[in-house]
C-alpha positions as CSV (number, residue, x, y, z in Angstrom):
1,X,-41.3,-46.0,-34.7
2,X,-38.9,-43.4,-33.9
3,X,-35.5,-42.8,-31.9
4,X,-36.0,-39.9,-29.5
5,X,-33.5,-37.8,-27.5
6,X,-35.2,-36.0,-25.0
7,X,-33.4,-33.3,-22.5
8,X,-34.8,-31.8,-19.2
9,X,-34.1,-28.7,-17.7
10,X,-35.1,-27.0,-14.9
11,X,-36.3,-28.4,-11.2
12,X,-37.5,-32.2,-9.9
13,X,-41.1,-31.5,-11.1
14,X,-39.8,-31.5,-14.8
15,X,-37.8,-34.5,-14.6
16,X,-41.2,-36.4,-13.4
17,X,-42.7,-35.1,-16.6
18,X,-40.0,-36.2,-18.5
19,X,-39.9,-39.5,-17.3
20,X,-43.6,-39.5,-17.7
21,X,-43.0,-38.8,-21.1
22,X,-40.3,-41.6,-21.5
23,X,-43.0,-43.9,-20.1
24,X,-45.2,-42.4,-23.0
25,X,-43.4,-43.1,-25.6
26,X,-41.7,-46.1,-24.6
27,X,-45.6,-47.9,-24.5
28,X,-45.8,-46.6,-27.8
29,X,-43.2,-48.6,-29.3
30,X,-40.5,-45.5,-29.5
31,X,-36.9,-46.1,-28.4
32,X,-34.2,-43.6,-27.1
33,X,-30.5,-42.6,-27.4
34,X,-28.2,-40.9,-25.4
35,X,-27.1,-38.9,-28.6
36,X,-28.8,-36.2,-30.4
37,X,-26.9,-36.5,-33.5
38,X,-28.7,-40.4,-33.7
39,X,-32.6,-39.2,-33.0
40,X,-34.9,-38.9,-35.3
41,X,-36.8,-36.7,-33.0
42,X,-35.5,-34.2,-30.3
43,X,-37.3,-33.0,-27.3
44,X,-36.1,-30.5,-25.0
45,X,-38.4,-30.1,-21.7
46,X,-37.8,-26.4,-20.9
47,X,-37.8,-24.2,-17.7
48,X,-39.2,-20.4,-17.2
49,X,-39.1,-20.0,-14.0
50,X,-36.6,-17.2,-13.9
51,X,-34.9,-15.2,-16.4
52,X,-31.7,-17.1,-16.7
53,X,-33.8,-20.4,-16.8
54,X,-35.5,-19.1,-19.5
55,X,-32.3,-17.9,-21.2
56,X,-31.5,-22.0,-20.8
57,X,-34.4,-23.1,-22.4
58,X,-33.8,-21.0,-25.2
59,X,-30.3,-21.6,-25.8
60,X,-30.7,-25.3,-25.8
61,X,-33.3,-24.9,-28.5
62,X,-31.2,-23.7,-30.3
63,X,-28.2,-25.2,-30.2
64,X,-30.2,-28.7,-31.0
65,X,-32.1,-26.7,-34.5
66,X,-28.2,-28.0,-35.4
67,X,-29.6,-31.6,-35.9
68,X,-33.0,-30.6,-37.1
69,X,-31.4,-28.4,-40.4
70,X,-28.6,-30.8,-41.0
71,X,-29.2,-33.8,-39.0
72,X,-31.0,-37.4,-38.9
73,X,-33.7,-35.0,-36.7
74,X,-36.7,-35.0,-38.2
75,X,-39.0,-33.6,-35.4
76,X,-37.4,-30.9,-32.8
77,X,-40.5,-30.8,-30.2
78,X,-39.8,-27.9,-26.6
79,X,-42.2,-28.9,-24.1
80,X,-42.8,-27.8,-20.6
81,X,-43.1,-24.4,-18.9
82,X,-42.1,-22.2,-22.3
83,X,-44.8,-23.7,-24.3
84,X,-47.2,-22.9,-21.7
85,X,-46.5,-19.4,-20.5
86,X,-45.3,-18.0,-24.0
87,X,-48.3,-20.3,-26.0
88,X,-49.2,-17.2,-28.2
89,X,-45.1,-16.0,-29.5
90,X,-43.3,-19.5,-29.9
91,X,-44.0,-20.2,-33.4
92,X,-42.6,-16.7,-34.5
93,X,-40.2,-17.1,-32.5
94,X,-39.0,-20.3,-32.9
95,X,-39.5,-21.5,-37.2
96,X,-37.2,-24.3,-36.3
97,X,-39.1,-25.8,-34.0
98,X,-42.2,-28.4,-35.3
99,X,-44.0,-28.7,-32.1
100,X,-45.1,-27.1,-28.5
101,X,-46.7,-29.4,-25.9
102,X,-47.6,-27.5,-22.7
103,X,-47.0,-28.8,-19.2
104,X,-50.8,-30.3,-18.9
105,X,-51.1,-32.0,-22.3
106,X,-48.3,-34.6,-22.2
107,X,-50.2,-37.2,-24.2
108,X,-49.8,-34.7,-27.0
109,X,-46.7,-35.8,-27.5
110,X,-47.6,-38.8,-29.7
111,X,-49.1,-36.3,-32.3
112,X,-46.8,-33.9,-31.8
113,X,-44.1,-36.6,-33.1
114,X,-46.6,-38.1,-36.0
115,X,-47.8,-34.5,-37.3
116,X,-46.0,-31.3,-35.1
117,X,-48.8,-28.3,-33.9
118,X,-49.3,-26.7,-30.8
119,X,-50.6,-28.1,-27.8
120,X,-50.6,-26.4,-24.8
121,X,-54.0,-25.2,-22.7
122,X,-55.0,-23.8,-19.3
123,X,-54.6,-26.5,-16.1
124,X,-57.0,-28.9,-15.7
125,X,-59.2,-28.9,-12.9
126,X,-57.8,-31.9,-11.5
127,X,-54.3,-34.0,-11.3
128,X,-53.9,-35.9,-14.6
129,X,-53.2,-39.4,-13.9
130,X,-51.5,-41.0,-17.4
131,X,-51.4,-44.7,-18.2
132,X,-48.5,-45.7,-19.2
133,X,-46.1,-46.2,-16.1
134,X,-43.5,-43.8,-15.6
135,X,-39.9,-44.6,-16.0
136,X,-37.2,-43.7,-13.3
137,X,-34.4,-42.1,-15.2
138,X,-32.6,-40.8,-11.8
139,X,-30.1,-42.6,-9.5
140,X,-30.6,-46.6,-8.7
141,X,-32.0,-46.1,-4.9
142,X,-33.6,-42.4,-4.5
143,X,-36.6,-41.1,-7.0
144,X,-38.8,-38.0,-6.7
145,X,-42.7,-38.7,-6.2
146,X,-44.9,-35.6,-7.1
147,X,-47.9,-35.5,-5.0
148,X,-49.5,-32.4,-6.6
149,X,-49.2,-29.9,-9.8
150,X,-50.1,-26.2,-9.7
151,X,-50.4,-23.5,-6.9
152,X,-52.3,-22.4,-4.2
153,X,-50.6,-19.1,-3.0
154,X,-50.5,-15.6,-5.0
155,X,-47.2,-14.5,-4.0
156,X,-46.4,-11.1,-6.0
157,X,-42.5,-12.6,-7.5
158,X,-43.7,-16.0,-8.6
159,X,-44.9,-16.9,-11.8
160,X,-45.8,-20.7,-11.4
161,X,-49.5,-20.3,-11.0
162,X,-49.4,-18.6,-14.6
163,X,-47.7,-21.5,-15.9
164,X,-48.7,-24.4,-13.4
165,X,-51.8,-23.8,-12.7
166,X,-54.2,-24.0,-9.7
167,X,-53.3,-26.2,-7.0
168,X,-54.0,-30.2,-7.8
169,X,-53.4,-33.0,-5.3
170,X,-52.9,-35.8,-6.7
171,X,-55.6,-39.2,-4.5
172,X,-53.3,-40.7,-1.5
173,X,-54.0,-44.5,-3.6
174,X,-52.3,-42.9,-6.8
175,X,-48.9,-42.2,-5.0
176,X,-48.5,-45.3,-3.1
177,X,-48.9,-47.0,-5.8
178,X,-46.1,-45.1,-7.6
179,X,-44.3,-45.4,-4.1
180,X,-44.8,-49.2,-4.3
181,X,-44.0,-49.5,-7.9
182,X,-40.2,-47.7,-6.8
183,X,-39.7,-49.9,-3.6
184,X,-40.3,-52.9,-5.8
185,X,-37.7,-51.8,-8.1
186,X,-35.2,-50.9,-4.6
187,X,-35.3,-47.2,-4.4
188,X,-34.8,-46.8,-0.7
189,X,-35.8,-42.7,-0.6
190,X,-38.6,-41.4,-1.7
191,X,-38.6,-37.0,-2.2
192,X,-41.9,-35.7,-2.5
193,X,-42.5,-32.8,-4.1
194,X,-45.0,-30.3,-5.4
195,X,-45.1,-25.9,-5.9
196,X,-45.9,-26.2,-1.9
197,X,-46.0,-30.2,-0.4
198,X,-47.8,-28.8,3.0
199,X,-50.8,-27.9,1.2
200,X,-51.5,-31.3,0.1
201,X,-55.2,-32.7,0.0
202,X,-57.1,-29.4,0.8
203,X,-58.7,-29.3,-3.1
204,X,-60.1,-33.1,-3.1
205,X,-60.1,-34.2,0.7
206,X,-61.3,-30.9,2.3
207,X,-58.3,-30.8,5.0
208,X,-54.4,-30.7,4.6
209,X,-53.6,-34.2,4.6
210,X,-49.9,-34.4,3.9
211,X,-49.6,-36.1,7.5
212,X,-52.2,-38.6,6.6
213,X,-49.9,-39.1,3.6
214,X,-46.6,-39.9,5.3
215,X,-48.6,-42.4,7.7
216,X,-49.3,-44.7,4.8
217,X,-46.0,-44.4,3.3
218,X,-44.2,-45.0,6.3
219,X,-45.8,-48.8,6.0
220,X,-44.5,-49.7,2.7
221,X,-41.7,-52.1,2.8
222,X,-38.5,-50.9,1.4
223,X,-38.6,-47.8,1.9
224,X,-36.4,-46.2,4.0
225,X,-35.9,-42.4,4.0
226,X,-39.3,-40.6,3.2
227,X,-38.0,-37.1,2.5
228,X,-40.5,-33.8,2.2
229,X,-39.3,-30.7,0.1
230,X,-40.8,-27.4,-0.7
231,X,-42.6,-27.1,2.6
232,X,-44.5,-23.5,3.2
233,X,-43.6,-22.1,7.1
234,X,-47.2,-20.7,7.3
235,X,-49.0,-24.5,6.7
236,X,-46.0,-26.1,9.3
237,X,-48.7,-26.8,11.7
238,X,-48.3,-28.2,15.0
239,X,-50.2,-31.5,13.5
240,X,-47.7,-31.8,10.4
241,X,-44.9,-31.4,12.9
242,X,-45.7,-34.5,14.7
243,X,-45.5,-36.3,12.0
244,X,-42.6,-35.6,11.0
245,X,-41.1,-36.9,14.4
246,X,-43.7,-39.8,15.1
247,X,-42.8,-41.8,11.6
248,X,-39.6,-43.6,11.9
249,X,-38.9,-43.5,8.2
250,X,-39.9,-39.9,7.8
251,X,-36.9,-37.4,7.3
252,X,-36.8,-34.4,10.1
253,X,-35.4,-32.5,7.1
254,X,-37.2,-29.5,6.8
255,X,-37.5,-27.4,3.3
256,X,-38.6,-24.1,4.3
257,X,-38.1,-21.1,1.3
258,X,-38.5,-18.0,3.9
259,X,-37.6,-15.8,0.7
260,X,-37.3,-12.9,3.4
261,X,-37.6,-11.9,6.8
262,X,-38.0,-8.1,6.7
263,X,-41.7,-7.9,7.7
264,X,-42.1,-5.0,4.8
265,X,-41.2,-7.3,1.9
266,X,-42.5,-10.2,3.0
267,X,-46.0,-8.1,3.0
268,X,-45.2,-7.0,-0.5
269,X,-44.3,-10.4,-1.0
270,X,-47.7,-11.7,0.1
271,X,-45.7,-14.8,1.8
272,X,-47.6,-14.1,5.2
273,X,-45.6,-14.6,8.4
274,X,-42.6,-12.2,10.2
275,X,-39.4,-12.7,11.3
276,X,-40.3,-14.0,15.0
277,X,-43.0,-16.3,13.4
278,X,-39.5,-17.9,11.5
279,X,-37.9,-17.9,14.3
280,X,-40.4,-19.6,16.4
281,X,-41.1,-22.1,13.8
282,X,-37.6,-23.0,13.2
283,X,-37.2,-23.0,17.2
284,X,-39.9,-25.5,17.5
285,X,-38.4,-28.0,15.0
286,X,-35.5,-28.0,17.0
287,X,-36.7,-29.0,20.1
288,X,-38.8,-31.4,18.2
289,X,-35.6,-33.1,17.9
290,X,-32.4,-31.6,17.8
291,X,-31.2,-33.7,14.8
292,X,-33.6,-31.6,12.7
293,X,-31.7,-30.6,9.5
294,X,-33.5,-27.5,7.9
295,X,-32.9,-25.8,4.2
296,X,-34.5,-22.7,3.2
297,X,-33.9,-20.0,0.4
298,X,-34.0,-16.1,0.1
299,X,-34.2,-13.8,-2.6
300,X,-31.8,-10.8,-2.5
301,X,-32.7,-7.4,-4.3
302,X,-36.6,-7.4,-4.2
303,X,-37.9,-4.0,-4.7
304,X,-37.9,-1.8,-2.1
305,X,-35.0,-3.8,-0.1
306,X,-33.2,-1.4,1.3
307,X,-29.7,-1.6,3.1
308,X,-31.7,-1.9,6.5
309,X,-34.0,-4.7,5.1
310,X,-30.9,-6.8,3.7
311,X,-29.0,-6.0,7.2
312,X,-31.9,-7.3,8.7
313,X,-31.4,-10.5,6.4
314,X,-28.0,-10.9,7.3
315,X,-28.8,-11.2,11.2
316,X,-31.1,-13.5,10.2
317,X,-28.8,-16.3,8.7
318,X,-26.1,-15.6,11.3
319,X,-28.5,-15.7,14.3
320,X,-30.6,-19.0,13.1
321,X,-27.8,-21.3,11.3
322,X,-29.5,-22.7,8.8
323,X,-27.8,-26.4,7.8
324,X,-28.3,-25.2,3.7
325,X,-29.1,-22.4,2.1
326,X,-29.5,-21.4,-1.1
327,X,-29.9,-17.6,-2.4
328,X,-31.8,-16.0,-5.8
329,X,-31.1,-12.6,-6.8
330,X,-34.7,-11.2,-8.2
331,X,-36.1,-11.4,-11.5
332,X,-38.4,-9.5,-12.9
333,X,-41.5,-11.5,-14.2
334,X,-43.8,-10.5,-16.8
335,X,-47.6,-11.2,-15.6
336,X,-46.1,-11.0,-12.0
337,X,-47.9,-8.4,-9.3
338,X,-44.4,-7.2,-8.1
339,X,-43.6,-5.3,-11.5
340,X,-46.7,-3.2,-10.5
341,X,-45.4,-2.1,-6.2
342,X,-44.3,1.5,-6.3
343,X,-40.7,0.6,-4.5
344,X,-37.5,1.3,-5.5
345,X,-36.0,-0.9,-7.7
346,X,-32.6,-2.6,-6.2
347,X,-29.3,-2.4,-8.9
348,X,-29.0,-6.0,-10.0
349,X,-25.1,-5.8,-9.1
350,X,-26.3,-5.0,-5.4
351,X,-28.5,-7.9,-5.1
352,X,-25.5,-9.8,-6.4
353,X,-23.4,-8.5,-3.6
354,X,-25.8,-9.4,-1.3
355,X,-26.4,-12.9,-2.3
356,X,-22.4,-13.4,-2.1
357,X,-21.8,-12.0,1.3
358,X,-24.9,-13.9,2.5
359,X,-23.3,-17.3,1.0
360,X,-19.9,-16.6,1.8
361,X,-21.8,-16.1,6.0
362,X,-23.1,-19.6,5.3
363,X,-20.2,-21.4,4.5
364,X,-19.1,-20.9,7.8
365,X,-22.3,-21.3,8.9
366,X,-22.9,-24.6,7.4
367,X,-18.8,-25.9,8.5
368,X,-20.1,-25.8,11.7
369,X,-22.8,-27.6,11.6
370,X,-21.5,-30.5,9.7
371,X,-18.5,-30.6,11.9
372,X,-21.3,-32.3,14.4
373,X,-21.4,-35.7,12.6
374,X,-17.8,-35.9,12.9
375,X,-16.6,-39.7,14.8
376,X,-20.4,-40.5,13.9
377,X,-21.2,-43.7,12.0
378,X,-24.1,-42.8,9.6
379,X,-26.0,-44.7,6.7
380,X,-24.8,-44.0,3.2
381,X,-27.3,-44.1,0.3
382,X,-24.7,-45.1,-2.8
383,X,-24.8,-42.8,-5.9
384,X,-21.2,-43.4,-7.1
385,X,-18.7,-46.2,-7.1
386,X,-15.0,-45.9,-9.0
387,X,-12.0,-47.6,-7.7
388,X,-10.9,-45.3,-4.7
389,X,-13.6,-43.8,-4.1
390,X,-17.7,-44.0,-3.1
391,X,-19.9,-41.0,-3.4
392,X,-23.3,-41.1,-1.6
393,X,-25.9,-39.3,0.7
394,X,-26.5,-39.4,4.2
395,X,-30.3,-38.5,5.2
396,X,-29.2,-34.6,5.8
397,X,-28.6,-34.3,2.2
398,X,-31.4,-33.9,-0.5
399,X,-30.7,-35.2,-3.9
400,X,-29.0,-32.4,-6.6
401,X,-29.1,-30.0,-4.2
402,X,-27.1,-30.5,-1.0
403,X,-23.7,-32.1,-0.4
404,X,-22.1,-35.2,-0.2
405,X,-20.5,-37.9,1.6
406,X,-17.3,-39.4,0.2
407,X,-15.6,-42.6,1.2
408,X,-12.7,-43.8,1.0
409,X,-12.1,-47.1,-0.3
410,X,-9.3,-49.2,1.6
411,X,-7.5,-52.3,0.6
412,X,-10.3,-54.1,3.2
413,X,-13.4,-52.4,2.1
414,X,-16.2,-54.5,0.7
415,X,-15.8,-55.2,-2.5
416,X,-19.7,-55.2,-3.9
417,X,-21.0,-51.7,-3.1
418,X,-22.8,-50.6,-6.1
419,X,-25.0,-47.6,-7.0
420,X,-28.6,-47.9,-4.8
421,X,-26.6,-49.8,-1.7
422,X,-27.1,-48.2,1.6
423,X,-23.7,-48.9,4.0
424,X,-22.3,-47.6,7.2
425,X,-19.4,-44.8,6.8
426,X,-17.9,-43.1,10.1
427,X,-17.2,-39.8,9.5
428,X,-13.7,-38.5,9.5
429,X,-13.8,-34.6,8.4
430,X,-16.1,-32.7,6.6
431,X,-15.7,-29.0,4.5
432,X,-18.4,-26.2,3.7
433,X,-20.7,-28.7,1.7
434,X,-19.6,-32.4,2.4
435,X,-18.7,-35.3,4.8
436,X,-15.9,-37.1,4.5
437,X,-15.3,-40.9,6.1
438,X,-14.5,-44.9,5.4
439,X,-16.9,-47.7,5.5
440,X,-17.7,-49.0,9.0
């Protein structure tokens, strides 16, 4: 058996394939270190999402051939998105390298350990249940549960389908069981996530059925925060709405990527919707209940943005006042249908420009709106315990991606709070990004 070091890059979907992976191997007999210099094999689960998540990937390849030429390394394995979008130029490319294991042929990683090769193939028709049990590598009481793989929409920036796939849901009994399986262990949140969650169940149920879905894990015991990312505006029916604000465990956090709101681009996007259809949306989640925190992201510099367009943007942000926000400058794709529109193309150092002076408009933006919970008493989740200080999340934060809320520890504060606790902290101040209080 074999010592493995395995590192992920990229988003939430690849950490669940790497600790699908982990679960692999571990039923196998393999063991692990936190130390590439002590492996015997290296894996490296890579991102190619974008160009500078690409340029990642490769990097860290790289920099690990270190312990394959010189090393206790006898096997340096990259799987993930690389191995499946670049399938035909990686063993060129990369001489150092003894195995490629797409994102749909995990299992492969056994042979790829005992004998190297390439395994990588188009998505299966259907979501690929493994049997060996996953193992939760993240923090103590939150984990990520991925309720589908692939992509239904054909938007002209995104290369995801080419690497993912066609959309696959993954059956309702499969995830509660995983959602079970974490409760039991005392994860408290659940994130679900997929390329789109809000198209969930149309390929094997006939009907969207990601409200069906949060009614039967709102009745699992143990879990307390059910949160729903990667939600597409055009799918936030009025019937999905509802359900976010009928279930008592279910977040009203709402992950919207807009990408744009200039009704040109978002044609030459092929997102669908227009800047009122936004606003309406976002209008309607409000009212729903005012509590309603809601993320989105744009992408500055598409082609054919023009001053007007980005101006147009800019309103946007400063009229709706999103709670976060995060921004991508555009990068050109290979196999994409946007390298193909006859626009003109935007400098990359403009669409830098834009994305700061749309970030530095948030910061402001996003002051205000966590000054609210200021003099509020609110549950913690625990991440992070030292001695004079506890670092945690309070439902209007996502995991790795929003802020924080740090507590102070006092002379009286309890003193067994650990990682995965959920206590009471009134808030005392907050900045651009984080809340700041004491325990209750």
């Amino acid at each position: 058996m074999s010592t493995i070091y395995i590192e992920t890059l990229g988003c939430e979907k690849n950490t669940v394939d790497s600790e699908t992976i982990i679960g692999i191997l571990e039923n196998a007999g393999h063991t692990f270190t936190v130390s590439p210099a002590e492996a015997d094999v290296i894996i490296v689960n890579t991102c190619a999402f974008i160009s500078d998540a690409k340029k990642e990937s490769i990097d860290k390849l790289f920099d690990l051939t270190v312990f394959r030429q010189h090393g206790k390394c006898k096997r340096l394995i990259a799987t993930g998105c690389i191995p499946q979008r670049y399938r035909n130029d990686l063993t060129v490319a990369f001489p150092e390298v003894d195995a490629f294991v797409g994102t749909n042929r995990l299992t492969d990683i056994l042979s790829a350990i005992d004998t190297g090769g390439f395994y990588a193939v188009d998505a299966p028709k259907q979501y690929e249940e493994y049997n060996a049990p996953r193992v939760h590598t993240g923090g103590k009481g939150s984990a990520f549960v991925r309720i589908a793989d692939g992509c239904f929409s054909t938007c002209s920036f995104c290369a995801i389908p080419l690497i993912r796939g066609a959309y696959r849901s993954r059956t309702i009994e499969n995830i509660l069981a995983e959602a079970r399986a974490f409760a039991a262990i005392g994860v408290k949140e659940i994130n679900l996530i997929a390329q789109e969650t809000t198209y969930y169940g149309q390929d094997i149920y006939g009907e969207r059925s990601l409200a069906r879905l949060l009614g039967e894990l709102n009745s699992i015991d143990g879990i307390r925060w059910i949160r729903v990312l990667y939600q597409n505006p055009a799918l936030l029916d009025a019937k999905l709405r509802d359900a976010f604000f009928s279930f008592d465990r279910v977040l009203p956090y709402f992950d919207i990527p807009l990408q744009h709101v200039n009704n040109g681009i978002l044609r030459d996007m092929r997102r669908g919707g227009s800047r009122d259809d936004f606003a309406a949306l976002i209008a309607s989640l409000r009212t729903g209940n005012p509590e309603s925190v809601i993320r989105t992201s744009f992408i500055t510099g598409f082609p054919g943005e023009t001053d007007e367009a980005y101006a147009e943007l800019l309103d946007f942000v400063n009229e709706i006042k999103f709670d976060r926000m995060g921004i991508f400058v555009y990068s050109e794709e290979e196999g994409t249908d946007a390298l193909s529109l006859d626009r003109e193309k935007v400098p990359e150092e403009t669409a830098k420009i834009r994305r700061e002076e749309l970030m530095t408009a948030q910061l402001s933006i996003s002051d205000e709106r966590l000054s609210r919970y200021k003099g509020q008493t609110l549950d913690v989740l625990v991440e992070k315990v030292d001695t004079k200080e506890i670092t945690g999340r309070s439902w209007h934060s996502a995991p790795e991606v929003d802020g924080y809320v740090y507590v102070t520890m006092k002379k009286d504060s309890p003193a067994a709070v650990s990682p995965g606790d959920m206590i009471r902290v009134t808030i005392d101040h907050n900045n651009e990004h984080d809340l700041y209080g004491t325990i209750a």
